[in-house]
N, CA, C and O of each residue as an XYZ file, in Angstrom:
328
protein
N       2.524     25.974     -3.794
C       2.049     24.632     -4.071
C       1.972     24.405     -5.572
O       1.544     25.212     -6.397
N       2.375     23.381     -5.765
C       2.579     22.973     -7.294
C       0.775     22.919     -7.594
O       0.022     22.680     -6.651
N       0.366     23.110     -8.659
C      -1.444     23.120     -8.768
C      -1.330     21.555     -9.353
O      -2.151     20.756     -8.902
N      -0.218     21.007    -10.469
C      -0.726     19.734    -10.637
C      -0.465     18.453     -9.841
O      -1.001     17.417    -10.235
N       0.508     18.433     -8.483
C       0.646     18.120     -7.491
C      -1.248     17.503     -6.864
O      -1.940     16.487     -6.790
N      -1.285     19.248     -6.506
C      -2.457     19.439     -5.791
C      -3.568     18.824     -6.613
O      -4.309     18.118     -5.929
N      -3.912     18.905     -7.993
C      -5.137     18.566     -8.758
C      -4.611     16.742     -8.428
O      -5.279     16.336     -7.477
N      -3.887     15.917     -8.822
C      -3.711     14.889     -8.817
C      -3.875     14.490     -6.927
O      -4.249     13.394     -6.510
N      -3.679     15.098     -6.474
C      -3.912     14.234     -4.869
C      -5.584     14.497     -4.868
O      -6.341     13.536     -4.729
N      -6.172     16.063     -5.057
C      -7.287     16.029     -5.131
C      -8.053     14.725     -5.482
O      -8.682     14.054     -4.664
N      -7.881     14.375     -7.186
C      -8.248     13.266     -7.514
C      -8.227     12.189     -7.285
O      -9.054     11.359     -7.664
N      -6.945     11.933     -6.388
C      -6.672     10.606     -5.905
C      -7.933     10.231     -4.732
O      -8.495      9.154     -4.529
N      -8.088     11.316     -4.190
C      -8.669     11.531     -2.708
C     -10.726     10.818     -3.268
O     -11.431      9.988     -2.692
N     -10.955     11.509     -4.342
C     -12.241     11.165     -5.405
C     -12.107      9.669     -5.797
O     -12.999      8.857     -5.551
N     -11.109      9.394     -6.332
C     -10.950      8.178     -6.403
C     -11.322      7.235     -5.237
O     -12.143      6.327     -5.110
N     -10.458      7.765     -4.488
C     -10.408      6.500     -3.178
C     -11.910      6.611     -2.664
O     -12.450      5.589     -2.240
N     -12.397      7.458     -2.680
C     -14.122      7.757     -1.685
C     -14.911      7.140     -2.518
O     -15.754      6.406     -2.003
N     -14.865      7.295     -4.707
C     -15.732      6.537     -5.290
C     -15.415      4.712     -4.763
O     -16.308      3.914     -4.478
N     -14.189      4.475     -4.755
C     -13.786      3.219     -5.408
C     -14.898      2.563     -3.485
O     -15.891      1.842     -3.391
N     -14.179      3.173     -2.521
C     -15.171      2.272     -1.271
C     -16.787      2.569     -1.496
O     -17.551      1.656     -1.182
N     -17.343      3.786     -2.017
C     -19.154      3.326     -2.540
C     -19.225      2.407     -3.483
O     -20.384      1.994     -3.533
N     -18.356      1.743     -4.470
C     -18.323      1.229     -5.678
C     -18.414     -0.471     -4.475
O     -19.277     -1.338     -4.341
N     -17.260     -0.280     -3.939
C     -17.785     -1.629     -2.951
C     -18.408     -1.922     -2.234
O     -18.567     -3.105     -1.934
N     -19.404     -0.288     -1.309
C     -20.189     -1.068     -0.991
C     -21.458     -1.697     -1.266
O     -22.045     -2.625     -0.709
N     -21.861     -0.664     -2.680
C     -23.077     -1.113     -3.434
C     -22.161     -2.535     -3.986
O     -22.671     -3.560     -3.533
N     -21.350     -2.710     -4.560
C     -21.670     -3.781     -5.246
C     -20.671     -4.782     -4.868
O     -20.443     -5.668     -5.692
N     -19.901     -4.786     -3.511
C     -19.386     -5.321     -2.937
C     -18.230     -6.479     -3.847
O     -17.970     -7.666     -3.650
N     -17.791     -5.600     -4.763
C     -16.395     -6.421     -5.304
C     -15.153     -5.929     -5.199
O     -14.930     -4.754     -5.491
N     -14.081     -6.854     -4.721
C     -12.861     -6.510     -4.174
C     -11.673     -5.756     -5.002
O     -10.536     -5.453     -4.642
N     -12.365     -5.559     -6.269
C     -11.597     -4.953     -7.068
C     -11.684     -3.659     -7.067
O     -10.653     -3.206     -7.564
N     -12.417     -2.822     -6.749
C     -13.275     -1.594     -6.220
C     -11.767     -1.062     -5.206
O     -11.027     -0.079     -5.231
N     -11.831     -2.013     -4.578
C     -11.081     -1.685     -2.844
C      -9.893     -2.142     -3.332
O      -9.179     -2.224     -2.332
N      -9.068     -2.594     -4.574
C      -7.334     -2.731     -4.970
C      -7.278     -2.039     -5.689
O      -6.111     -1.806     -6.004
N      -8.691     -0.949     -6.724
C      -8.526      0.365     -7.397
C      -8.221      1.505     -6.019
O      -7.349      2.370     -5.939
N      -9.083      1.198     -5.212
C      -9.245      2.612     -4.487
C      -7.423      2.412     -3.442
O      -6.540      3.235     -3.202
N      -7.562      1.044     -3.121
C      -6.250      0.999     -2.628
C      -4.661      1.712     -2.895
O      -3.899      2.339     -2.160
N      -4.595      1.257     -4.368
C      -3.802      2.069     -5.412
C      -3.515      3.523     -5.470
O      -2.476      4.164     -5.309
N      -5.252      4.001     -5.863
C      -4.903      5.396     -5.444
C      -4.703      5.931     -4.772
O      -4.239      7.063     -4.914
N      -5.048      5.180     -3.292
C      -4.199      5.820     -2.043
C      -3.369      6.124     -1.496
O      -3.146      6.924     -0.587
N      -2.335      4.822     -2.602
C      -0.680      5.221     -2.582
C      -0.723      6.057     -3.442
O      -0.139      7.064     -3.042
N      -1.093      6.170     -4.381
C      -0.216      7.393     -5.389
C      -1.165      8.557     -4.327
O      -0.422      9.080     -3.496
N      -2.374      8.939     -4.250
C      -2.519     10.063     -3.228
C      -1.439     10.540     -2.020
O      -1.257     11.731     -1.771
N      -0.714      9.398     -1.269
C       0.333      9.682     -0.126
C       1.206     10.221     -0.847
O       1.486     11.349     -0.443
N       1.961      9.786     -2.069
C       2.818     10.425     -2.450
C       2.857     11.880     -2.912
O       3.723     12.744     -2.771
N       1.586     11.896     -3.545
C       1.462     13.472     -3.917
C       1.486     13.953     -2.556
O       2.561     14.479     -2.267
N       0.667     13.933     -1.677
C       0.491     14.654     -0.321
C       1.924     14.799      0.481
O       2.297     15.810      1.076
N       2.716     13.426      0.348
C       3.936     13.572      0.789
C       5.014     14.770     -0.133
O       5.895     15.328      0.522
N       4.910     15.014     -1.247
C       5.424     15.674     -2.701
C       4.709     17.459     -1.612
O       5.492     18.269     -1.115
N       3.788     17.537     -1.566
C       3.076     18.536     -1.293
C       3.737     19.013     -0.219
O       4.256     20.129     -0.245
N       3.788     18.208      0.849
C       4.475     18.541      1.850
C       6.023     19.168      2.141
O       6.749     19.327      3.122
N       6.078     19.427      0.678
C       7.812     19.494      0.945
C       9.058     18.233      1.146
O      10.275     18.231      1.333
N       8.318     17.527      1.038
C       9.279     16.045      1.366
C       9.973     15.045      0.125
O      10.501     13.945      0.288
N       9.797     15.769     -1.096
C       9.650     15.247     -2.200
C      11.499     15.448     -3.214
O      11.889     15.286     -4.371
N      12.060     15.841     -1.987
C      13.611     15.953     -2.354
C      14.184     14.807     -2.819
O      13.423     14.055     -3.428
N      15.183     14.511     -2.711
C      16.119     13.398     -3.514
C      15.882     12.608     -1.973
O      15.281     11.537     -2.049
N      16.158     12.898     -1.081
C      16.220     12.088     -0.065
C      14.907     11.131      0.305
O      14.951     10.320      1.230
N      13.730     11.327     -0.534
C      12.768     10.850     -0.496
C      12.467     10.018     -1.712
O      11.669      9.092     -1.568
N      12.942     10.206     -2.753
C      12.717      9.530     -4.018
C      12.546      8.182     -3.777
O      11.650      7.531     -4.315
N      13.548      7.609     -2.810
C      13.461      5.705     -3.028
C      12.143      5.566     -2.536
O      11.533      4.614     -3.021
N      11.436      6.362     -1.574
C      10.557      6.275     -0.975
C       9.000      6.199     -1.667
O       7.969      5.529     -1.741
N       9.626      7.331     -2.073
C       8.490      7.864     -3.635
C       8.202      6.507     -4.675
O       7.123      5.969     -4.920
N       9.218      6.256     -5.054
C       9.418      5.607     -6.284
C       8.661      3.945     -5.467
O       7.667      3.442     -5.990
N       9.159      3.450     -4.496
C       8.947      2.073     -3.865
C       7.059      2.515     -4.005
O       6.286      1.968     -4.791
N       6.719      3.542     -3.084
C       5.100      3.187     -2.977
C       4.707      3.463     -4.533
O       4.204      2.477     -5.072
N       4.831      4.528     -5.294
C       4.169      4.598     -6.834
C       4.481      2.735     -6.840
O       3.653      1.988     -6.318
N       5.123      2.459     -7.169
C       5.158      1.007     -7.399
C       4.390     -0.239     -6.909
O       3.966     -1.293     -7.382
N       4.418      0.325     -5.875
C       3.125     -0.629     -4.944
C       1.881     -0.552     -5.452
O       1.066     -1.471     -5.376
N       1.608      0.899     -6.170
C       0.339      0.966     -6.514
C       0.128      0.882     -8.267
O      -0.995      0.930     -8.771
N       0.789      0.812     -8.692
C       0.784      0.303    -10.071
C       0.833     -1.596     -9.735
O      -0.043     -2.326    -10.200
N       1.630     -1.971     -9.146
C       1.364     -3.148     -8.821
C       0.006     -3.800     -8.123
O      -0.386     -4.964     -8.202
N      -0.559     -2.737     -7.448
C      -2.105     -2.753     -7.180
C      -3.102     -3.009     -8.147
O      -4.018     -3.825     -8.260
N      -2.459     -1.667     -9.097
C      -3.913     -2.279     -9.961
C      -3.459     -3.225    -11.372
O      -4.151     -3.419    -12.372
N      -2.266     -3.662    -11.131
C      -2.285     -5.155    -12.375
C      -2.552     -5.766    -11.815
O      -2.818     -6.763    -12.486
N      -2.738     -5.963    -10.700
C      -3.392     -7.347     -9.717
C      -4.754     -7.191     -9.481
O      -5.561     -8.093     -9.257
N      -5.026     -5.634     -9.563
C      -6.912     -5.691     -9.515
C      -7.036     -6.320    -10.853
O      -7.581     -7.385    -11.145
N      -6.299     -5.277    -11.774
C      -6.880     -5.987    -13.353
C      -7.194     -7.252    -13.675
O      -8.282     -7.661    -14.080
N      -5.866     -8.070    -13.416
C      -5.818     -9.451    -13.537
C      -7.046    -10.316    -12.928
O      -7.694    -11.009    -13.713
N      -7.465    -10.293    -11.219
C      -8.483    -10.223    -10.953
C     -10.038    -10.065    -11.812
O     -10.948    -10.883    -11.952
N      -9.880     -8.575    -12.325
C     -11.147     -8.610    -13.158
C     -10.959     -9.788    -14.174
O     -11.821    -10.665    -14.110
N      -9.835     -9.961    -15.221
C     -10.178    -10.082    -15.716
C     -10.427    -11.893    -16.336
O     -11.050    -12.411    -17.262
N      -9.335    -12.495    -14.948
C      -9.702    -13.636    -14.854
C     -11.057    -14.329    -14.324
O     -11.202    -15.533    -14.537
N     -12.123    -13.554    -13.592
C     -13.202    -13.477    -12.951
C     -14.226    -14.133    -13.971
O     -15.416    -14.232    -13.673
């Protein structure tokens, strides 16, 4: 197992558990398009982990990282039009 694979899904996994207490104490939806985010980049590492992380998976890879960078300019924006 790759360790920085593994440390980054770890974190993702921290992420996603803070970002839903973050909403439910303070119940803002930006909380839940941070934690959202990291849930895609978490699948991917976990998917990466799994052995699945060959060329034959890349479009796959590459489409969700994207989803979730696109997650959080849309949380951002959110904050920061708020």
């Amino acid at each position: 197992m790759d360790p920085v694979t593994t440390m980054n899904f770890a974190l993702c996994v921290v992420i996603v558990a803070l970002a839903v207490a973050a909403y439910n104490k303070k119940k803002n939806k930006v909380a839940l398009y941070i934690g959202a985010a990291f849930g895609f980049f978490g699948l991917s590492h976990f998917i990466t982990l799994l052995g699945f992380g060959g060329a034959a998976t890349t479009t796959a890879l590459v489409i969700i990282r994207t989803i979730a960078y696109l997650i959080v300019i849309f949380a951002l924006l959110k904050l920061w039009k708020s």
